[in-house]
C-alpha positions in Angstrom: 0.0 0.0 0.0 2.9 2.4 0.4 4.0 2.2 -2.9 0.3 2.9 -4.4 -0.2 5.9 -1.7 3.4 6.8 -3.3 2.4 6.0 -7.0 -0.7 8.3 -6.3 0.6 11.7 -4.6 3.6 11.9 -7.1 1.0 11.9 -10.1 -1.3 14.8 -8.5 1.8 16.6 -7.1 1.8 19.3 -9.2 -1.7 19.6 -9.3 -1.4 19.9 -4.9 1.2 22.2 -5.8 -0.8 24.9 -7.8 -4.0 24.8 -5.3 -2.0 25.4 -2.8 0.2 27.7 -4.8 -3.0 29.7 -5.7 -4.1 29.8 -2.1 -0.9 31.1 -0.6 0.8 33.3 -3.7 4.4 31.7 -2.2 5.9 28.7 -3.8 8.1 28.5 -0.9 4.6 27.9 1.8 3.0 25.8 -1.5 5.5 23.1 -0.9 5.9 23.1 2.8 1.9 22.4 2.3 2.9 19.7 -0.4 4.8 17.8 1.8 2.8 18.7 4.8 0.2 17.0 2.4 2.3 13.7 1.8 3.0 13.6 5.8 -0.7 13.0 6.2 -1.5 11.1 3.0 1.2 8.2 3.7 -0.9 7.5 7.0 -3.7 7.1 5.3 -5.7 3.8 5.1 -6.5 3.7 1.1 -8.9 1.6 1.0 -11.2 3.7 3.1 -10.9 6.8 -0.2 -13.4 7.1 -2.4 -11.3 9.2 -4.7 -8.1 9.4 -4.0 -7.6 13.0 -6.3 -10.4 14.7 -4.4 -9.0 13.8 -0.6 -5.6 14.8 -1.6 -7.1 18.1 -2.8 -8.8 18.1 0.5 -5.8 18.0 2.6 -3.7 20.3 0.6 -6.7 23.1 0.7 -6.9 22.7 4.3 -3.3 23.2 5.3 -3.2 25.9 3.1 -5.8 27.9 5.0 -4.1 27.2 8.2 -0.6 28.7 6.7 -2.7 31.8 5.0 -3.8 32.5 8.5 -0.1 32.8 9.6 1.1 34.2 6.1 -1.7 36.9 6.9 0.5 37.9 9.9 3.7 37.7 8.2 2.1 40.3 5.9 1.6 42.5 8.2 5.3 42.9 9.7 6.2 42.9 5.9 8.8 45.7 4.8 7.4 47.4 1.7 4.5 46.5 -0.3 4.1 42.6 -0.9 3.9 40.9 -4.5 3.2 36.8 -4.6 5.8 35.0 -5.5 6.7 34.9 -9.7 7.5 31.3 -11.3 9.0 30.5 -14.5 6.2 28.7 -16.4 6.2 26.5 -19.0 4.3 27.0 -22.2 2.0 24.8 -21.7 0.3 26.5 -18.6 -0.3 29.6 -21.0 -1.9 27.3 -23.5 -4.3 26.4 -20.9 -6.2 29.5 -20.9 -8.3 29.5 -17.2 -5.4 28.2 -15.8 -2.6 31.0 -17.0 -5.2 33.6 -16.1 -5.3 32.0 -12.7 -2.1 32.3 -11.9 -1.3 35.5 -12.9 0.2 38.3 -10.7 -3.1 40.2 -11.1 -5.5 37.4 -10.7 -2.7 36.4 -7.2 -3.3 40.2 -6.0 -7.3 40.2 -6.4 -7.5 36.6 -5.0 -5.2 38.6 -1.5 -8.6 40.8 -1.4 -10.5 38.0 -0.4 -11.0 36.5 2.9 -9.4 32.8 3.2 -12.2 30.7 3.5 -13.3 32.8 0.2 -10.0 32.2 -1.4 -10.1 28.4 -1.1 -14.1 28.2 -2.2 -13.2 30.6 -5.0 -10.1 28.5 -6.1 -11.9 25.1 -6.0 -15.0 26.1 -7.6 -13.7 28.3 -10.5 -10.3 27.1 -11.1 -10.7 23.6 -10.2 -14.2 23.1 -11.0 -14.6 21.0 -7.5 -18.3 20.0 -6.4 -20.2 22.5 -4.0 -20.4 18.9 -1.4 -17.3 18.6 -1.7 -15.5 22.0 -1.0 -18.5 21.9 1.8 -16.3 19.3 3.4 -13.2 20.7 2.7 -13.8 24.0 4.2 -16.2 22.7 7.4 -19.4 25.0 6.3 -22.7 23.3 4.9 -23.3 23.1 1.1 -25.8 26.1 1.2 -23.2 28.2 2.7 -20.5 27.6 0.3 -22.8 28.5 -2.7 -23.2 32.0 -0.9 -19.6 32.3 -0.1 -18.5 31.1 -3.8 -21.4 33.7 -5.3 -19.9 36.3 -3.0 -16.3 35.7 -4.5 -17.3 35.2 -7.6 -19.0 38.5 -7.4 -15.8 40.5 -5.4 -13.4 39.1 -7.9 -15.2 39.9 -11.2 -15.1 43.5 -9.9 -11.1 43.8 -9.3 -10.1 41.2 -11.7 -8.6 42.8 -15.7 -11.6 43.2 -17.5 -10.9 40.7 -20.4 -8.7 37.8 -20.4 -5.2 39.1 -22.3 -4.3 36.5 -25.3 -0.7 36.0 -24.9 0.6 37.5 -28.3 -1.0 41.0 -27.1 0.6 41.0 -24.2 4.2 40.5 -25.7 3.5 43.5 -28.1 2.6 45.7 -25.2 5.7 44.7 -23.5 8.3 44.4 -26.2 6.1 48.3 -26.7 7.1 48.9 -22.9 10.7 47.8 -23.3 11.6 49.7 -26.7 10.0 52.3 -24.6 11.8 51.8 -21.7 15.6 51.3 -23.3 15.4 54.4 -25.1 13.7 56.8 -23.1 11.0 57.0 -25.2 8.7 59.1 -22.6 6.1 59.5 -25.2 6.1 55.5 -26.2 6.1 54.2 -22.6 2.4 57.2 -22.1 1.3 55.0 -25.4 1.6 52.1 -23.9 0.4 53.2 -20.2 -3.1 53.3 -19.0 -3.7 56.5 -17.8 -4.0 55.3 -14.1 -1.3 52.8 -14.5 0.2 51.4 -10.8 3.5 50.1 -10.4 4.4 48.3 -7.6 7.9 47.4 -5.8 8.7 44.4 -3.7 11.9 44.6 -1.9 11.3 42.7 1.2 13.6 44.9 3.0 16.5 43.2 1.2 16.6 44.9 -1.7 15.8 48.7 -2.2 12.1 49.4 -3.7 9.9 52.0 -4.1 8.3 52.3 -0.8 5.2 53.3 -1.6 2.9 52.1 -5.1 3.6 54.9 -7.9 -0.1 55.7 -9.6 -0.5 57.4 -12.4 1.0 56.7 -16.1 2.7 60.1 -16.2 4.4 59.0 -13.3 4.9 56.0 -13.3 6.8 56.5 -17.0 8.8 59.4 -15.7 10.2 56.9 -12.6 10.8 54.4 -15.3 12.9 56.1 -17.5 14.3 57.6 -14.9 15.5 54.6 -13.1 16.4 53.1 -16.5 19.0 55.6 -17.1 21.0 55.3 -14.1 21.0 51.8 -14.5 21.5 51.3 -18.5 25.0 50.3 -18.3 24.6 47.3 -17.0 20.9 46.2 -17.3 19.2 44.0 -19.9 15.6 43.5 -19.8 14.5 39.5 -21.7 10.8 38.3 -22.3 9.9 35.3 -20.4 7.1 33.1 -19.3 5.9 34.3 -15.6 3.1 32.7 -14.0 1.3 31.9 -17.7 1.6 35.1 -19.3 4.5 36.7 -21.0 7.2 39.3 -18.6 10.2 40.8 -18.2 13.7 39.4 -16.4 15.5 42.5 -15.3 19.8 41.4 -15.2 22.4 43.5 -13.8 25.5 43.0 -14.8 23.9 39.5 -16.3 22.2 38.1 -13.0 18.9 38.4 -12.3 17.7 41.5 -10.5 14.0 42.0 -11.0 11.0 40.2 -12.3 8.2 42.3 -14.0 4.9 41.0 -14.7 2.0 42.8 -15.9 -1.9 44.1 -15.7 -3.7 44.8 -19.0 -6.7 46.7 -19.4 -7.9 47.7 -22.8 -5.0 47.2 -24.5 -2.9 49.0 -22.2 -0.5 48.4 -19.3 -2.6 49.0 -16.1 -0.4 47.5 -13.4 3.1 46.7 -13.3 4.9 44.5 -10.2 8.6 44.1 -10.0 9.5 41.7 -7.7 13.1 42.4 -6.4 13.6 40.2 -2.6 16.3 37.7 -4.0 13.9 35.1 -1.5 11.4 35.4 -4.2 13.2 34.5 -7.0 15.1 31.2 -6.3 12.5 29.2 -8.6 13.0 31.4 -11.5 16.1 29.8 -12.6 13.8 26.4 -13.5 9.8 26.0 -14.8 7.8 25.2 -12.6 5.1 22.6 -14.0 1.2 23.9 -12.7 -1.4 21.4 -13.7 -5.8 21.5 -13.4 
């Protein structure tokens, strides 16, 4: 029975992985739940489980609330604004459409507006397309109250989240727009390419220097980007790559890796932009990191 309880978590690990990923925005607390997960699982008696996919889900989603309690305190005593956690995805998560748009920064940041218990009932329902009895039992309410709570998420998420999923080939022409912009000080490109009440948001972690406060405004925020750029020029290079499902920027000084930029999109035009600088945050960019439904 080891060997089948074995046989079964490795082929839903990554699956565990991205619920939990998608609860906690921290690949780092995703896998402590992972293997918190396998802890339980390998004392499990299988031939009590039904289905062995939808209890595994059930104890990842549960220790995943308990850590977003704590992670909600950690946030708190956080230096700086706080961005989830960027991976290095591989192409096929963007080809899955619901799933890339998931797990992108901007999805990550409206899903940190919700309350937990919302979070995992929002992530089940709509992401993972679990049943209302089930995610009842998951989350200890009655199956009545998790079709209010997942009707109340539903409803606060569709009112923060980008208005229109972004297919991926638009968002590389904003940003290869954003980085010609960007490289040459092209003030007037980068208000092109800006929405109007464009964000841009730093995450330092007290380790490395960001802005402190969110910079609002595209007139602003392009003025502190070309700025910064020109001090920096000498030794930066910005490259596409695949973040979280949707195309971004790598940021290298002096060839290693500095800062990860992913974006927001509305209309066509770059509404939010989070560069993730705290070197703690960027250890699993150097490998994909395989997210599966």
């Amino acid at each position: 029975m080891a060997d089948q309880a074995t046989e079964d978590f490795l082929a839903h690990r990554n699956l565990l992985f991205t619920v939990a990923y998608e609860m906690l925005g921290s690949a780092a607390d995703a896998e402590d739940v992972v293997q918190e997960t396998w802890l339980r699982w390998a004392g499990v008696d299988l031939g009590e489980v039904r289905d062995r996919r939808a209890y595994l889900v059930r104890i990842t989603t549960r220790q995943a609330l308990t850590r977003l309690r704590t992670l909600g305190r950690r946030k708190e005593s956080y230096v700086g604004s706080w961005l989830p956690e960027p991976l290095l995805t591989a192409p096929d998560v963007a080809d899955d459409v619901a799933l890339a748009d998931s797990v992108s920064m901007a999805m990550l940041l409206v899903l940190e507006t919700l309350t937990p218990t919302e979070r995992a009932v929002f992530v089940l329902r709509e992401v993972f397309d679990v049943g209302y009895d089930e995610i009842a039992e998951t989350v200890e309410r009655t199956p009545v109250a998790v079709r209010q709570i997942a009707h109340r998420a539903r409803a606060h998420v569709a009112a923060r989240r980008p208005r229109r999923t972004v297919p991926a080939a638009e968002a590389r022409d904003a940003l290869d727009a954003f980085r010609r912009a960007v490289e040459t000080g092209d003030l007037d490109g980068l208000l092109r390419v800006l929405a109007p009440d464009a964000v841009l948001v730093g995450d330092g972690g007290g380790i490395k220097q960001a802005l402190a406060r969110p910079v609002t405004g595209g007139d602003k925020v392009a003025r502190r980007l070309v700025g910064g750029w020109s001090r920096i020029a000498a030794v930066a290079s910005m490259e596409p790559a695949q973040v979280n499902g949707y195309p971004a920027l790598l940021v290298r000084l002096d060839g290693e890796l500095d800062t990860v930029v992913a974006v927001r999109l509305d209309d066509g035009r770059i509404s939010g932009l989070y560069a993730v600088r705290n070197p703690e945050k960027l250890s699993r960019m150097t490998r994909e990191t395989a997210l599966r439904r």
